[in-house]
C-alpha positions as CSV (number, residue, x, y, z in Angstrom):
1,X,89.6,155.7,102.9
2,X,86.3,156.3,101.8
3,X,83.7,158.7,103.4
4,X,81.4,157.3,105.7
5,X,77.9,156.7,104.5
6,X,74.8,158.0,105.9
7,X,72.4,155.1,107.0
8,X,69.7,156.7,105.1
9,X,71.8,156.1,101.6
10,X,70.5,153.3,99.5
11,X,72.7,150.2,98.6
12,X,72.4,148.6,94.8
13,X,71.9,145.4,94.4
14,X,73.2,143.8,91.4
15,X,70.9,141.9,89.3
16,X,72.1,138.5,89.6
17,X,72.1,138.5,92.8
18,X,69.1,139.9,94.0
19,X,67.3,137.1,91.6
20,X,69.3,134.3,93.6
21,X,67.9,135.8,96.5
22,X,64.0,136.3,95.0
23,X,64.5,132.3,94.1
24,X,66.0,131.4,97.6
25,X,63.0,133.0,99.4
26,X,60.4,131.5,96.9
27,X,61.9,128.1,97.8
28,X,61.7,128.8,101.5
29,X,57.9,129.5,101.5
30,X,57.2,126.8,98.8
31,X,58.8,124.3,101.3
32,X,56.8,125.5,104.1
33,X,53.5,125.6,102.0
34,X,53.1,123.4,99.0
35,X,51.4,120.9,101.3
36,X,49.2,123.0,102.7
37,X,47.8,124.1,98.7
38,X,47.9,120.8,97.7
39,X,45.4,120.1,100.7
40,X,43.2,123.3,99.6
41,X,43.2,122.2,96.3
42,X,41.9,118.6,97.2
43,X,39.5,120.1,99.6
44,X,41.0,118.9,102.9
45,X,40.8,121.3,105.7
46,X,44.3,120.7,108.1
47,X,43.6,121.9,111.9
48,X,47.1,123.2,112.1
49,X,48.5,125.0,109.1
50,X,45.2,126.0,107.9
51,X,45.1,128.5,110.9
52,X,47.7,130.7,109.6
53,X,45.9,131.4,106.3
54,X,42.4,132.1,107.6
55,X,42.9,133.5,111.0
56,X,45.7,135.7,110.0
57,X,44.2,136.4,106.4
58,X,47.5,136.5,104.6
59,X,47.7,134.3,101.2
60,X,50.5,131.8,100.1
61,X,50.6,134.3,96.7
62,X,51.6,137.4,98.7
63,X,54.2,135.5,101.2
64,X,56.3,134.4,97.6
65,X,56.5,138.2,97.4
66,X,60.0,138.5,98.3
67,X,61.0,142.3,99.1
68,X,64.6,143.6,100.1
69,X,63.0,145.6,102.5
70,X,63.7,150.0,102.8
71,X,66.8,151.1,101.1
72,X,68.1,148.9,98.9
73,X,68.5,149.2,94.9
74,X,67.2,146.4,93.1
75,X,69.1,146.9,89.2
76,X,67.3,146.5,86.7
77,X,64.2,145.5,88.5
78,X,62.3,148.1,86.9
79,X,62.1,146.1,83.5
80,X,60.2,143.6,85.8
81,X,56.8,142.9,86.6
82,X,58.1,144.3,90.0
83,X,57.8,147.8,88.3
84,X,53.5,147.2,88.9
85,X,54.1,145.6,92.3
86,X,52.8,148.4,95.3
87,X,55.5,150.4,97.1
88,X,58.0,150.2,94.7
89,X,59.9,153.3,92.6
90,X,62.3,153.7,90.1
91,X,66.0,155.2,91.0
92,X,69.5,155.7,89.8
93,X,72.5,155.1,91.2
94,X,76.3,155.6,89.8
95,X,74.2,155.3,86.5
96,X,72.7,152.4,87.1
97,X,69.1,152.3,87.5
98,X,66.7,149.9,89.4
99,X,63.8,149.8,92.0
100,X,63.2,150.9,95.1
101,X,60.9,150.6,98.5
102,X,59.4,153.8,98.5
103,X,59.3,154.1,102.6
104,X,56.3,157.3,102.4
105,X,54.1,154.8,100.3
106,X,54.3,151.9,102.6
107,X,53.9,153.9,105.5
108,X,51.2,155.7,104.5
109,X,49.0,152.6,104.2
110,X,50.5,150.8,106.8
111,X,51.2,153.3,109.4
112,X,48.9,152.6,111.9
113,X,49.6,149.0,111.7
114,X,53.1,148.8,112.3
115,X,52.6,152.2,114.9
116,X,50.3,149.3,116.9
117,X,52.4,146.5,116.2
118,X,55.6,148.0,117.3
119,X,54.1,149.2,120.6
120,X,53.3,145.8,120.9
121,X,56.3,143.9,120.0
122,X,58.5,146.6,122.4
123,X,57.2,146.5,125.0
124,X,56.8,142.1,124.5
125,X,60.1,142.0,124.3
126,X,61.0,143.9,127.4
127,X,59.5,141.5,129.7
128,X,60.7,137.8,130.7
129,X,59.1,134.8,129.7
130,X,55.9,133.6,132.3
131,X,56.1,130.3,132.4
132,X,53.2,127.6,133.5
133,X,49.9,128.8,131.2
134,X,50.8,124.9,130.2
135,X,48.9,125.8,126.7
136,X,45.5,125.4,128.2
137,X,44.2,128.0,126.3
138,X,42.4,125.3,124.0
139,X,40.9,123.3,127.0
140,X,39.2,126.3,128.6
141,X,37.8,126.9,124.8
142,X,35.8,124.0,125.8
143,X,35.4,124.6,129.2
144,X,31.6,122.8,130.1
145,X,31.0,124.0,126.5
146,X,30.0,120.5,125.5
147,X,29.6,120.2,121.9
148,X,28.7,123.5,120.7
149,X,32.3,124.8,122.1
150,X,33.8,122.7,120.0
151,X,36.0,124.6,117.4
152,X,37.3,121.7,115.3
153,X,34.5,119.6,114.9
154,X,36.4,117.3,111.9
155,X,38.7,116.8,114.8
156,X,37.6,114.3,117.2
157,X,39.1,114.8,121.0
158,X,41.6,112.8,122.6
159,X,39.9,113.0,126.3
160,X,36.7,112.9,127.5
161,X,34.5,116.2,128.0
162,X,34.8,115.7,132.2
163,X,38.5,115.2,132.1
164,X,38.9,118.4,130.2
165,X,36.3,120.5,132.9
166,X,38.4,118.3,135.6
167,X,41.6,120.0,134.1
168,X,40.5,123.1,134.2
169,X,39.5,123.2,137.8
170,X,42.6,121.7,138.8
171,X,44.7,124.4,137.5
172,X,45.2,128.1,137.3
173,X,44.3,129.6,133.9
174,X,47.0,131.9,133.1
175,X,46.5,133.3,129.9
176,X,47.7,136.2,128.4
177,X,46.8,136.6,124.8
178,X,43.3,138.3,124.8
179,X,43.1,137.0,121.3
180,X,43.0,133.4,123.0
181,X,40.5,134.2,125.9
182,X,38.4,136.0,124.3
183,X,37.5,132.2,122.6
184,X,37.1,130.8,126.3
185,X,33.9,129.7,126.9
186,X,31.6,131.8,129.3
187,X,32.2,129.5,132.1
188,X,36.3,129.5,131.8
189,X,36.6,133.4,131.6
190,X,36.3,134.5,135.1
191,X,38.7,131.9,135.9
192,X,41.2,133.2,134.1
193,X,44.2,134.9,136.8
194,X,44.3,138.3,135.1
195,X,41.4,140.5,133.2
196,X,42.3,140.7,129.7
197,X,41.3,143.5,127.4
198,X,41.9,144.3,123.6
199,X,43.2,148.0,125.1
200,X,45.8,146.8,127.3
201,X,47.0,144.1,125.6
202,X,50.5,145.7,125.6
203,X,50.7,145.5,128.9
204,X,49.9,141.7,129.2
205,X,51.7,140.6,126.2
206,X,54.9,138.1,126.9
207,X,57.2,136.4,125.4
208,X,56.3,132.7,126.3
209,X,52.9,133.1,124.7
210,X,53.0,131.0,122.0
211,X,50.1,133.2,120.2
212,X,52.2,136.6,120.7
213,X,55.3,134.7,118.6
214,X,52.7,133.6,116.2
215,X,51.1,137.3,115.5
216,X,55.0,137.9,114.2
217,X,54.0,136.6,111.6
218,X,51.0,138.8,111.0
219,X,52.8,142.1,112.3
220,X,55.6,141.2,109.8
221,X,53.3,140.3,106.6
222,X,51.8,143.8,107.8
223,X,54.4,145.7,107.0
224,X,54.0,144.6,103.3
225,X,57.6,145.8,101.1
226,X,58.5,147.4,103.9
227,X,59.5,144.2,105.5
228,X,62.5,141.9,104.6
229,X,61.5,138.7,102.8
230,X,64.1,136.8,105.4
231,X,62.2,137.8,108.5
232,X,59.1,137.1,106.9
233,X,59.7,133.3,105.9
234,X,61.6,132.8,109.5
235,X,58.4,134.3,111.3
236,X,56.2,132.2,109.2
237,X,58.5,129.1,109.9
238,X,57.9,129.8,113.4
239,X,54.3,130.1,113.8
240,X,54.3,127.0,112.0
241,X,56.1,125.4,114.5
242,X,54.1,127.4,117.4
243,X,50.6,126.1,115.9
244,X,51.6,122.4,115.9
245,X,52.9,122.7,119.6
246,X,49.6,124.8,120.3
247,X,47.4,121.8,119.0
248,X,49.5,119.1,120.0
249,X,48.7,120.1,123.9
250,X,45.3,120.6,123.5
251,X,42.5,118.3,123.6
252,X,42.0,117.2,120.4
253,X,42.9,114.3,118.6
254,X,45.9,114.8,115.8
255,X,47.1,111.2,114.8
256,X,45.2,111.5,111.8
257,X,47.7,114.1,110.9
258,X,50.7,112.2,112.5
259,X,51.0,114.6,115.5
260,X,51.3,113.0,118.9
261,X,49.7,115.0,121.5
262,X,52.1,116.7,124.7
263,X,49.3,115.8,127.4
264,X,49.6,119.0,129.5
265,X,47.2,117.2,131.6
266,X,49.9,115.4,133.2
267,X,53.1,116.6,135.1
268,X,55.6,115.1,132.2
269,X,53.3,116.7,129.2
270,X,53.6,119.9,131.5
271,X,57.4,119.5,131.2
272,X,57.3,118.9,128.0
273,X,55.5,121.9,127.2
274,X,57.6,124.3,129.0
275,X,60.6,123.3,127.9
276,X,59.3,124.4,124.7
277,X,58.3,127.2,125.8
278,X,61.8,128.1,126.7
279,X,63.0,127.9,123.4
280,X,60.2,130.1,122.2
281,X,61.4,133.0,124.1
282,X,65.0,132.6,123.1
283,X,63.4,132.2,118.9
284,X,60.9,134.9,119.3
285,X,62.9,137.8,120.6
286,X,65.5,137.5,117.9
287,X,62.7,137.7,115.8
288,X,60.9,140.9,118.1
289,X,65.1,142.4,117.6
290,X,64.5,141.2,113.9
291,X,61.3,143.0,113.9
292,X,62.1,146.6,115.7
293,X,65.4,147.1,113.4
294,X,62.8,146.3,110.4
295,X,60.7,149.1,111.4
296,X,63.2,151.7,112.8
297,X,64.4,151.2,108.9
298,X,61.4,152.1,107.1
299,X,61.6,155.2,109.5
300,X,64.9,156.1,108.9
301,X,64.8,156.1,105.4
302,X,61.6,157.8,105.2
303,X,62.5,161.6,103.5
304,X,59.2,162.7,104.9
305,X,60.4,161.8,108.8
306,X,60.9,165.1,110.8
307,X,64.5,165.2,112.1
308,X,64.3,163.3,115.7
309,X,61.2,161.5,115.2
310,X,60.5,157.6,115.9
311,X,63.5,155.3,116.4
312,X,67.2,155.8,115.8
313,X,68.4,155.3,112.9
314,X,69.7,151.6,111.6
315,X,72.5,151.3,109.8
316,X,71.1,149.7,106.3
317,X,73.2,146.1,105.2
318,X,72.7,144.2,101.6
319,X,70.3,141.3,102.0
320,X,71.3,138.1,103.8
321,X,72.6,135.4,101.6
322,X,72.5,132.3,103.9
323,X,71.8,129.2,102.3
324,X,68.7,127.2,103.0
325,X,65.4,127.9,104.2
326,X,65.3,129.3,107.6
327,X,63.6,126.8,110.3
């Protein structure tokens, strides 16, 4: 039998594989983006995906990146273009030499990020779901903001400027993403159930929130090498599908982009939208699991990690091979 290895010991990769699996994620994103370059490249601005490239600030060019993530050997890698890509160093193994995440280098520039993000993400994913915001987020945007509040003005609206006011009074603003509210107009914030603040925004987070799912996305992208290229194309996948549920039940008019609208105005769009909401809790905190073992890696295999500090340890696995891009 052989000896038991440490979780902190590196795994090689051979070189044909780890290209299958650099191509693999390449086709992943390229599925998920190519329309939305095309678009940029004609000049058409796109109220859904274009969200996730200018509000998060992440670029189509870095999410092609595919990294193994801590503790795995990439062979022959080093004879790549890889070799000038950040994070990376060169190791042997058994005599055969490659590339490696270098966990001190990622941290060091990232470390704050991901100490922010993970507090977030834990203590998201300790909570249950709260149902019912209905996604009105959007409407009390434009809360008796009249045109002036109106965030996507290529976009014309779907309902009339009383019926969204009307809305809004008849209903109990439950947000809580501060990152939403703090986009409410003047008039919508104090009617909002809870006080929402940047500092405490781990204590409101919740899995239901469409927007916490979505800054996944952002907290994994974040991470940079440190971060498998599998969880970031399904995190990306998944604020893609967020964002169009986000805009679909808001006020604004998306047939021009062959999105009907789920009218949370009424009792069956309300239904509508919570069912999906259920689903996003049950996709989203396989992704916040996704996330944590992510991070507890780069920790682990960090040599500069005092004995006992930050998360146990995970034991490391070869890259996932799955066919197809994750949806």
């Amino acid at each position: 039998m052989s000896p038991r290895r440490h979780a902190a010991d590196p795994v090689l990769v051979p070189e044909r594989l780890w290209r299958a699996l650099e191509r693999r994620h390449t086709e992943a994103v390229d599925s998920l983006t190519t329309d939305h370059l095309e678009r940029r490249r004609r000049g058409e601005p796109h109220p859904v995906a274009d969200f996730l490239f200018t509000y998060y600030r992440t670029s189509v060019a870095t999410v092609r990146r595919w990294h193994p993530g801590p503790g795995i050997i990439l062979e022959n890698a080093h004879l790549t273009e890889r070799a000038q890509w950040r994070h990376y160093e060169r190791t042997s193994l058994h005599g055969r030499s490659g590339l490696i995440v270098d966990p001190t280098s990622v941290l060091s520039r990232c470390g704050p990020r991901l100490t922010r993000a993970r507090e977030i993400v834990e203590a998201t994913a300790s909570r249950p779901g709260a149902l019912g915001c209905f996604g009105l987020h959007e409407w009390a945007m434009l809360y008796r903001g009249g045109d002036d509040a109106v965030r996507h003005p290529r976009v014309p609206l779907r309902v009339s400027q009383p019926l969204i006011d009307d809305v809004v009074d008849g209903s109990r603003l439950r947000c809580t993403h501060f990152d939403a509210l703090r986009f409410f107009t003047e008039a919508a914030v104090p009617l909002n159930k809870d006080v929402l603040t940047r500092a405490e925004q781990v204590r409101n987070e919740q899995p239901a929130c469409l927007h916490a799912g979505m800054d996944l996305y952002s907290y994994v992208a974040d991470m940079e090498a440190g971060a498998p290229g599998e969880l970031l194309v399904d995190t990306l996948a998944a604020a893609f599908d967020a964002r169009e549920v986000d805009m679909r039940s808001s006020p604004y008019d998306l047939s021009a982009w062959g999105l009907d609208p789920i009218p949370v105005e009424s009792p069956e769009g309300r239904a509508v939208f919570v069912a999906h909401q259920r689903g996003w809790v049950a996709r989203t905190q396989g992704l916040r699991a996704r996330y944590l073992e992510a991070a507890r890696a780069l920790e682990s295999t960090n040599p500069t990690c005092p004995a006992g500090a930050g998360r146990p340890p995970v034991r490391r696995q070869p890259p996932r091979t799955a066919a197809g891009p994750p949806r």
